[in-house]
C-alpha positions as a Markdown table, in Angstrom:
| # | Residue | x | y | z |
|---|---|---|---|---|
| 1 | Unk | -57.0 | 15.1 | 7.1 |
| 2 | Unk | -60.1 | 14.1 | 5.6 |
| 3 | Unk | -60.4 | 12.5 | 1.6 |
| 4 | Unk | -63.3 | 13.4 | 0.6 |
| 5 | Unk | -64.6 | 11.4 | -2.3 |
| 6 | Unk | -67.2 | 13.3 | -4.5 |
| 7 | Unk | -69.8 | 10.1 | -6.2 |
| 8 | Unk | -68.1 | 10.8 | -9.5 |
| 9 | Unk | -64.8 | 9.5 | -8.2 |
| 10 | Unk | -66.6 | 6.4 | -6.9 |
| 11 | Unk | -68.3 | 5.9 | -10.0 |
| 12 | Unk | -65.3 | 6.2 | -12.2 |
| 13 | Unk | -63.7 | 4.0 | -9.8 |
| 14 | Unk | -66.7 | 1.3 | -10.0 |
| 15 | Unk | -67.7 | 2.2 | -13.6 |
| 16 | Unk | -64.6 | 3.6 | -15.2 |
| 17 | Unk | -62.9 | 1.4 | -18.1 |
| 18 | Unk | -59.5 | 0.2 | -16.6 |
| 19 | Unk | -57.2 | 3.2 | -17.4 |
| 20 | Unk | -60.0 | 5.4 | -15.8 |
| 21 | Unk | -60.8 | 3.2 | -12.4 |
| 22 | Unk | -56.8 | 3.2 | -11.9 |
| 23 | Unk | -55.9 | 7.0 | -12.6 |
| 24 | Unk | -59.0 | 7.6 | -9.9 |
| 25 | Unk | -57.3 | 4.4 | -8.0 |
| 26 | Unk | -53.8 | 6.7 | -8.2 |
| 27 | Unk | -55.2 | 9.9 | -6.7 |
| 28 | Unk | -56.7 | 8.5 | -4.3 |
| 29 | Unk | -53.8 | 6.5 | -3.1 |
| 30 | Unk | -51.6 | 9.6 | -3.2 |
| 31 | Unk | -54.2 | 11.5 | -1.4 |
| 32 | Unk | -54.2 | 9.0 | 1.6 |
| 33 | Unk | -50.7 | 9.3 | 1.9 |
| 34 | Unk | -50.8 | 10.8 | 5.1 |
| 35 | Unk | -51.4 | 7.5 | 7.1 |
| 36 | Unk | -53.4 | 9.6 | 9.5 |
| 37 | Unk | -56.2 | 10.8 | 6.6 |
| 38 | Unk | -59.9 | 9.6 | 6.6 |
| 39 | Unk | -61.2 | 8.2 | 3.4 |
| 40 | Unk | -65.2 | 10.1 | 3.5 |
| 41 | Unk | -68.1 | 10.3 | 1.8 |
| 42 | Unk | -71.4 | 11.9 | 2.2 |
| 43 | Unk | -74.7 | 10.1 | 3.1 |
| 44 | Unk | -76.2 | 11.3 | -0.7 |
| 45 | Unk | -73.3 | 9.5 | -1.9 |
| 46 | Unk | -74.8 | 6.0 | -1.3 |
| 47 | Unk | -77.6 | 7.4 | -3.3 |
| 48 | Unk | -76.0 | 8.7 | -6.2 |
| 49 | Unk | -74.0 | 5.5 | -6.9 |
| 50 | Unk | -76.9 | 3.0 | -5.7 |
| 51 | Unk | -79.5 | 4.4 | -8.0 |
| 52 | Unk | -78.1 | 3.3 | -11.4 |
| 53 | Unk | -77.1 | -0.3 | -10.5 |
| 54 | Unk | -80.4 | -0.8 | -8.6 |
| 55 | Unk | -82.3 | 0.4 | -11.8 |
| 56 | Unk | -80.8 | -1.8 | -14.2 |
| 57 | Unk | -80.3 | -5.0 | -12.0 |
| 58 | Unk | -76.7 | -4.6 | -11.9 |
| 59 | Unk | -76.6 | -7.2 | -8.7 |
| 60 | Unk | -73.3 | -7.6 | -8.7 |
| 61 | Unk | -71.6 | -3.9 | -9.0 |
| 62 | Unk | -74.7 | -3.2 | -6.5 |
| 63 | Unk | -72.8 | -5.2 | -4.1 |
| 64 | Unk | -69.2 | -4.2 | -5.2 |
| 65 | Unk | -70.8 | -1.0 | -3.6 |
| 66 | Unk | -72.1 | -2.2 | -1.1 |
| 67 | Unk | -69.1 | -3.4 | 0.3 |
| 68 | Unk | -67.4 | -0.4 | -0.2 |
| 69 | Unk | -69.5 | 1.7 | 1.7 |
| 70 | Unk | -69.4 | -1.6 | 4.8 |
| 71 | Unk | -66.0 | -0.7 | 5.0 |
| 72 | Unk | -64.5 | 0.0 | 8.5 |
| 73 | Unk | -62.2 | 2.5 | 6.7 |
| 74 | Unk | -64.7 | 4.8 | 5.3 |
| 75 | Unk | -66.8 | 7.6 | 6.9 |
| 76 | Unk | -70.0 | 8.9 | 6.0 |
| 77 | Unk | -70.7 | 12.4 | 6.7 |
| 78 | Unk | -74.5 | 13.3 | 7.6 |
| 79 | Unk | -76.9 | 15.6 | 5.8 |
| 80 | Unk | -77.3 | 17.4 | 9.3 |
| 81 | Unk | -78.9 | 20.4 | 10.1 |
| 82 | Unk | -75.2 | 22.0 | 9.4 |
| 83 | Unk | -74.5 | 20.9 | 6.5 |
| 84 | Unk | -77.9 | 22.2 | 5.2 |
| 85 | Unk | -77.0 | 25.4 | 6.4 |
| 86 | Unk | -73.7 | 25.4 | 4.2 |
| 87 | Unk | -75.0 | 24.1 | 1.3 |
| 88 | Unk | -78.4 | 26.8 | 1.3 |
| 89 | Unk | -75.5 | 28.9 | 0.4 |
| 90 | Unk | -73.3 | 27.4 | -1.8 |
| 91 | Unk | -76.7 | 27.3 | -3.6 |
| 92 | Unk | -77.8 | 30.7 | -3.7 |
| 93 | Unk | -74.6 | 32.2 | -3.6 |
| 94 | Unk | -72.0 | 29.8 | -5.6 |
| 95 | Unk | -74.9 | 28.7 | -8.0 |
| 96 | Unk | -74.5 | 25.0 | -7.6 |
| 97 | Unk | -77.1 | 22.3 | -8.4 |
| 98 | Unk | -78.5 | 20.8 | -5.0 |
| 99 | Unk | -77.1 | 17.2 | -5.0 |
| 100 | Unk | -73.2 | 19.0 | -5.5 |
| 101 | Unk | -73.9 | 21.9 | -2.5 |
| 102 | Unk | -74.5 | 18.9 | -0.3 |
| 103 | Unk | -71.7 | 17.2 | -1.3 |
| 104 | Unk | -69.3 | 20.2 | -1.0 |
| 105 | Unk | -71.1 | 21.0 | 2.2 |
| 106 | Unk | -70.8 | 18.1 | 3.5 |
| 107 | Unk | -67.3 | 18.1 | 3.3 |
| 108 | Unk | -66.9 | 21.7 | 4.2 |
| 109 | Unk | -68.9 | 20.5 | 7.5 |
| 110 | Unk | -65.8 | 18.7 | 8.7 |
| 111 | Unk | -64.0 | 20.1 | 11.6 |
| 112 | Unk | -60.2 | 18.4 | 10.1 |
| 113 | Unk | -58.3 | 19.6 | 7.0 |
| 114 | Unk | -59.4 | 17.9 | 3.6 |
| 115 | Unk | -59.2 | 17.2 | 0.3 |
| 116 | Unk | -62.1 | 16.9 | -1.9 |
| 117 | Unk | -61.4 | 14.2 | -5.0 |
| 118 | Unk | -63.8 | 15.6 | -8.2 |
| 119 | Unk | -64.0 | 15.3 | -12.0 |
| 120 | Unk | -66.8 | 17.8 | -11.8 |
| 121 | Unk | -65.4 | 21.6 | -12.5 |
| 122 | Unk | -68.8 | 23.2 | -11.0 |
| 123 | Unk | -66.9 | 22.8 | -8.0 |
| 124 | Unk | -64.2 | 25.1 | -8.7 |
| 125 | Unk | -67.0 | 28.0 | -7.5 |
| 126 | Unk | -67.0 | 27.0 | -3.9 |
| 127 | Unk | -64.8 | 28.6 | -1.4 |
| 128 | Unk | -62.3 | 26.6 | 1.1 |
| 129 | Unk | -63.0 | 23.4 | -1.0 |
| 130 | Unk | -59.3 | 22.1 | -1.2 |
| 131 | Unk | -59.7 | 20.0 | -4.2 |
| 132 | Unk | -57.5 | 17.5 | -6.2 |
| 133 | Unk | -58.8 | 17.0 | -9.7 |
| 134 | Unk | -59.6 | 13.8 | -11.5 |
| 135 | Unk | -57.9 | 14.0 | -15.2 |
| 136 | Unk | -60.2 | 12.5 | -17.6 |
């Protein structure tokens, strides 16, 4: 089983006020439940939450990130060839902006069950995308 966190959740999680970063904290947690399931993220994630700290000299949320992403727990999933494939048609077909098609793709890509952990309701389009909602 695979927990698949979309970069909203780690942003929340990072960014949120309190009662936000622990509600995400709470899913998460209940998700992983299983004490076989993989905590995962795509490769654009580091992107999507890097960006914004980076930009406004946020050193030290930058490396709150940083270490997150370090973490022997996590897995990154690749923007391979495959995962291009998937998420050319979630785009044309499921009419999703690129960044979320590769982040639904690239959990899609994944050979074991999952669970994708989103605030963002555009994702409710895609197909086989097992996902457990953030409540804001």
């Amino acid at each position: 089983m695979n927990v698949f966190l979309d970069a909203n959740a780690l942003i929340y999680l990072f960014e949120g006020d309190s009662t936000l970063s622990t509600s995400v904290q709470q899913v998460i947690s209940r998700c992983l439940q299983p004490s076989h399931a993989a905590l995962m993220i795509s490769a654009l994630t580091l992107l999507e939450c890097r960006v914004r700290p980076m930009r406004h000299q946020q050193h030290a949320l930058l490396q709150q990130y940083d270490a997150f992403f370090a973490s022997t727990n996590l897995r990154i999933a690749e923007l391979s060839p495959a995962v291009m494939q998937i998420a050319t048609v979630l785009r044309a077909h499921h009419g999703l902006k690129t960044p979320d098609a590769l982040q639904a793709a690239s959990c899609l890509a994944q050979p074991d069950q999952h669970v994708f952990i989103t605030a963002d309701a555009g994702f409710q389009r895609v197909p086989g995308l097992q996902i457990e909602w953030l409540l804001l």
